[in-house]
C-alpha positions in Angstrom: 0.0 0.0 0.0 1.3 3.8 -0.6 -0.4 7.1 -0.5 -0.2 6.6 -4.3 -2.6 4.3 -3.8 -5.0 6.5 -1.9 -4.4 9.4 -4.4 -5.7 6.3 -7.4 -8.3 5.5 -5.4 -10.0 9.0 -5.0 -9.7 9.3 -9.0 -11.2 6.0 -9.3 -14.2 7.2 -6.8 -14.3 3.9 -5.0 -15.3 4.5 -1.7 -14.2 1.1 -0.3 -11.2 0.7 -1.6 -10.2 4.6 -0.3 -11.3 3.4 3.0 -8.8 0.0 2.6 -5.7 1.9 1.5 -6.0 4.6 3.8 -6.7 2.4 7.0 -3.7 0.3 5.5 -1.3 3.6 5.7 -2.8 4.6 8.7 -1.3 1.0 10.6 1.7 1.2 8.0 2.0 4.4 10.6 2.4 7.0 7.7 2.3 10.6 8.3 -1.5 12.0 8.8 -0.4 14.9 6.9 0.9 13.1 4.0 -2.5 10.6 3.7 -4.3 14.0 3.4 -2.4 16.1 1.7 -0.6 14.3 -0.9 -3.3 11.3 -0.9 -6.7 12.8 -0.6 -6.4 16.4 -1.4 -4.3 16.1 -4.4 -6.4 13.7 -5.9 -9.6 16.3 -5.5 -7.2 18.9 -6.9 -6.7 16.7 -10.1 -10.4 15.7 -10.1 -11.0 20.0 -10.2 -8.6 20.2 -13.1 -10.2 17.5 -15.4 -13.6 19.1 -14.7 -12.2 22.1 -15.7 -10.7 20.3 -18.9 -14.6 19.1 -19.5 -13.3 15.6 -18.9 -15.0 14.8 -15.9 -18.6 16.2 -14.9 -20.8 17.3 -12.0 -21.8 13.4 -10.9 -18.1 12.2 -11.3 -16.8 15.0 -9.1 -19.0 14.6 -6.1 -18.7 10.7 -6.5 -14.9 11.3 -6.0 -15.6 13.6 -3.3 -17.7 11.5 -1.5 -14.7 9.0 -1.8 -12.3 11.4 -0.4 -14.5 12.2 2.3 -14.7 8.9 3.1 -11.1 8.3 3.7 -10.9 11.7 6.0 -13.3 10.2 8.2 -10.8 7.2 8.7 -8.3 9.9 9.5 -10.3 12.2 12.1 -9.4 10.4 14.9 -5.9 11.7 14.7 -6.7 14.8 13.0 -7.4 16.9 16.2 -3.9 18.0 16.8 -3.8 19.3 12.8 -7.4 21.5 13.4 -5.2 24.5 13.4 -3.8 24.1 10.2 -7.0 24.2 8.5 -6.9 26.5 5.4 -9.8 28.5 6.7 -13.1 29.0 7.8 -16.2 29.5 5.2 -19.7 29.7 5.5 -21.8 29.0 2.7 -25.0 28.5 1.4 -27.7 29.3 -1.2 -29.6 32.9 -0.8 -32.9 33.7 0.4 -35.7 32.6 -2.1 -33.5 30.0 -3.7 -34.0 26.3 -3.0 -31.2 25.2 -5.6 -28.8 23.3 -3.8 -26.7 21.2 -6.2 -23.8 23.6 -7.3 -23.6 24.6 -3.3 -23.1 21.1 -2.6 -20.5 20.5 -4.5 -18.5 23.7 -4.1 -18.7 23.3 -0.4 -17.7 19.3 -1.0 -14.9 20.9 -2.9 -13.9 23.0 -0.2 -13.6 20.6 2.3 -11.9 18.1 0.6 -9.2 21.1 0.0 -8.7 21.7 4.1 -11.5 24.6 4.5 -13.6 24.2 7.8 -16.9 24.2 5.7 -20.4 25.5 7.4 -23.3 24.8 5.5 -26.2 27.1 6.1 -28.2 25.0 3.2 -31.2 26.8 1.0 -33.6 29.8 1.8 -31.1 31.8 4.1 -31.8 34.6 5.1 -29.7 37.4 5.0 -29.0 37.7 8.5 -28.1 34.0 8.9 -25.0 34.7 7.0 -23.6 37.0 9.0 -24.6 35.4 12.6 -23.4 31.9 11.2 -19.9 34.3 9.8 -19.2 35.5 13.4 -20.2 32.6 15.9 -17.2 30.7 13.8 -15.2 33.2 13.3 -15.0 33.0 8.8 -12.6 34.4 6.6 -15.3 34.0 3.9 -18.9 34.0 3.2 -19.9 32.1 -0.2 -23.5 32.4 -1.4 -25.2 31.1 -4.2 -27.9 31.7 -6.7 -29.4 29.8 -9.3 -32.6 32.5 -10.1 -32.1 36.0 -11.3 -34.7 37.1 -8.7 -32.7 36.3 -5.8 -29.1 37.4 -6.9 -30.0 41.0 -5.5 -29.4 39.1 -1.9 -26.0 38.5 -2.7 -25.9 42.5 -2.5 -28.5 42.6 0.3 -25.8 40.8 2.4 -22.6 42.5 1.4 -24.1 45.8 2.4 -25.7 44.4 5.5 -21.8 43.1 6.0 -20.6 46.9 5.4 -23.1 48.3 7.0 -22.1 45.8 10.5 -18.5 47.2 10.2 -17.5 43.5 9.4 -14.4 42.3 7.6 -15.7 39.3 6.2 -14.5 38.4 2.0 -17.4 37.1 0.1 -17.9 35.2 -3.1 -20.4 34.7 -5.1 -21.7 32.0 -7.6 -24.3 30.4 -10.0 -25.3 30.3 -13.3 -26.7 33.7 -13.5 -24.5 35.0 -12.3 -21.0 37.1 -13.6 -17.8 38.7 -12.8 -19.8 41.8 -13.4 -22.8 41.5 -11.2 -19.8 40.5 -8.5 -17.6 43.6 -9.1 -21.1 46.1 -9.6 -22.8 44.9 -5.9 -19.0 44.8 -4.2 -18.2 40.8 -4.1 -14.7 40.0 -3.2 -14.3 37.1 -5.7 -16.5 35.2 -8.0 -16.0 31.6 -9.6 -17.9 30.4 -12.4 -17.2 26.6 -10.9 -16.7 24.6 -8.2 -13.0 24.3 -8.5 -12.1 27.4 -9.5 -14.3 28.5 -6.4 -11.5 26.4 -4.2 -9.0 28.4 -6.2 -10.5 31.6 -5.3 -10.6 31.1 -1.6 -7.1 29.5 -1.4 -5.6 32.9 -2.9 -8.2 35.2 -1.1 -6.9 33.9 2.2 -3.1 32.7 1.3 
């Protein structure tokens, strides 16, 4: 067994097998950091490329990040002392009016499997929720979503709310509506047009 393996098991999206190899490092007593990092994470990071290439799609993607995520649950139990060097906190979910979930799912999926602490706030949320959910755990970014024209204008409702508060939070924005315009018009700190390049984003926005 190697990390390789772990990494070819993520790309393969098999859940069980993930689980095998990376219990199998795990007693082999390989680094924690390494099984993550350059088994796990890597292979999401490839997985983002080749759905950026348009050879992967949406169903592969969360299939291999439900893999991943089933070999960081095998690892939990000694990641405790490596909570600290999470990437970053984000809160996410999809605006007020809007009950479309599937792009949020898997940019937050993606997220995660990069080393972000990931809260979810779901569908429907109300402007406010943001910004309590934001400051009970401390984010570096809040990420919304919109699927419907008509609710995009609470992606603005929330960055002015956010202003208004004195608040430092970075936002980004995202959905098929909507474009690096509407994000630079209503004051967004970064857009992504996909999931990966929404992992992109926040890695640079709080490198």
């Amino acid at each position: 067994m190697s990390v390789q393996q772990i990494y070819n098991a993520v790309l393969e999206m098999d859940d069980e097998q993930v689980i095998k190899v990376v219990k199998a490092e795990i007693d082999n007593g390989t680094d924690v950091s390494a099984i993550l990092n350059e088994g796990l994470i890597s292979a999401m990071d490839e997985i983002g490329k080749r759905f950026s290439e348009g050879t992967v799609y949406v169903p592969e993607m969360m299939m291999a990040a439900q893999a991943m995520k089933a070999g960081v649950e095998e690892l939990k139990p000694m990641m405790k002392d490596m909570e600290t060097k999470s990437r970053g906190t984000i809160v996410i979910g999809t605006v007020k009016g809007d009950l479309h979930d599937i792009g949020k799912n898997l940019v937050a999926m993606m997220l995660e499997s990069s080393g972000f602490n990931v809260i979810d706030l779901g569908v429907d949320v109300e402007n406010d929720k943001f910004l309590e959910a934001a400051k009970d755990n401390n984010a570096d970014i809040i990420c919304m979503s919109a699927l419907l024209t008509t609710t995009m204008p609470a992606m603005e409702e929330v960055i002015d709310a956010i202003k208004a508060a004195g608040l430092n939070f970075m936002t980004m924005i995202g959905g098929a509506p909507v474009t690096q315009e509407f994000a630079d018009e209503i004051g967004a700190t970064g857009f992504s047009e996909d999931a990966p390049g929404a992992v992109e984003k926040a890695r640079k926005l709080i490198a």
